[in-house]
N, C-alpha and C positions, 0 to 999 in steps of 0.2 A: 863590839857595839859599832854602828855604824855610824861614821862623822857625818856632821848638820851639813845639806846642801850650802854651797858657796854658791849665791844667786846674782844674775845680772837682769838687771831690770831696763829693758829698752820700752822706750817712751817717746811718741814719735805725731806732730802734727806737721800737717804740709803747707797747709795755707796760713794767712793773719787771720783771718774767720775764725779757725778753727782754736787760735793760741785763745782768743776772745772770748769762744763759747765755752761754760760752767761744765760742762756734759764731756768734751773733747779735750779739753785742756793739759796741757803737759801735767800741770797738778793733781788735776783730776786721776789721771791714770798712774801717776806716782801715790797719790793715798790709798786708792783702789790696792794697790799690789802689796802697798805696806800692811794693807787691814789685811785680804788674803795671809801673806807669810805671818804676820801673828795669830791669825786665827787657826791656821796650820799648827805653830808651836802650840795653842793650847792643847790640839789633839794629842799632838805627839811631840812632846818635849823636845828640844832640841833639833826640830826638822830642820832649820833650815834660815839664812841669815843676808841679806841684800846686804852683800857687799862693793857693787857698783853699779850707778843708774847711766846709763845712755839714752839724755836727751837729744832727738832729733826736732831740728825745726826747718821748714822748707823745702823739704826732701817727698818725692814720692815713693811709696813702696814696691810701685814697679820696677826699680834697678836694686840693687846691691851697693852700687856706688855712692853709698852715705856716709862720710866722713865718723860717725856715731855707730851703725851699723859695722864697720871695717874693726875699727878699734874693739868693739864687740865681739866679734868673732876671734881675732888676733889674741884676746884675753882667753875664751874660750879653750882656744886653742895653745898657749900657755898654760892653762890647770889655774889661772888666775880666778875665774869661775868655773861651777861644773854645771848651770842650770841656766836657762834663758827664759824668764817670763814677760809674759805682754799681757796689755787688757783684752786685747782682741787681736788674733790673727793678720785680722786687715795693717796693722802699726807693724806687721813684721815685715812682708811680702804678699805682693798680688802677683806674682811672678810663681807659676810652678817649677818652672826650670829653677829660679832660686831658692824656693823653699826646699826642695830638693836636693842641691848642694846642702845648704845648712843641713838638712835631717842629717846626711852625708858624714858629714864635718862632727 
């Protein structure tokens, strides 16, 4: 039987604006991701279990050098997680040279 994904969930706003807005909000895309991964286990029992969130605040998506992001990968790459979810692409990288490393990685 195949073990439940170990999930890291990054979460990531750049502006105050954005910490502000209902829609963008680090919250927001932390309940997003938790209804996703439960809505998942209904399908299939035991898929899958968020075991660390990396919030980012201030930070743009264009570099890699995000104190949240670093530490993310570093688990990654430990076996600390096996899965990286976002609400949206855009909160990982707008960098294809970096998205690119991560696929990588």
């Amino acid at each position: 039987m195949k073990k439940p994904l170990r999930i890291g969930a990054y979460i990531r706003v750049s502006t105050d604006r954005q910490v502000q807005v209902f829609e963008g909000s680090l919250e927001t895309q932390k309940y997003r991701m938790q209804e996703f991964v439960k809505n998942k286990n209904k399908e299939n029992k035991k898929w899958g279990q968020i075991v660390e969130i990396y919030p980012e605040e201030g930070f743009s998506a264009g570099t890699s050098k995000r104190p949240q992001y670093q530490r993310m990968m570093a688990d990654m790459r430990s076996g600390h997680i096996n899965l990286i979810l976002v609400s949206d692409i855009s909160r990982l990288s707008r960098s294809v040279h970096d998205f690119s490393v991560l696929l990588k990685q």
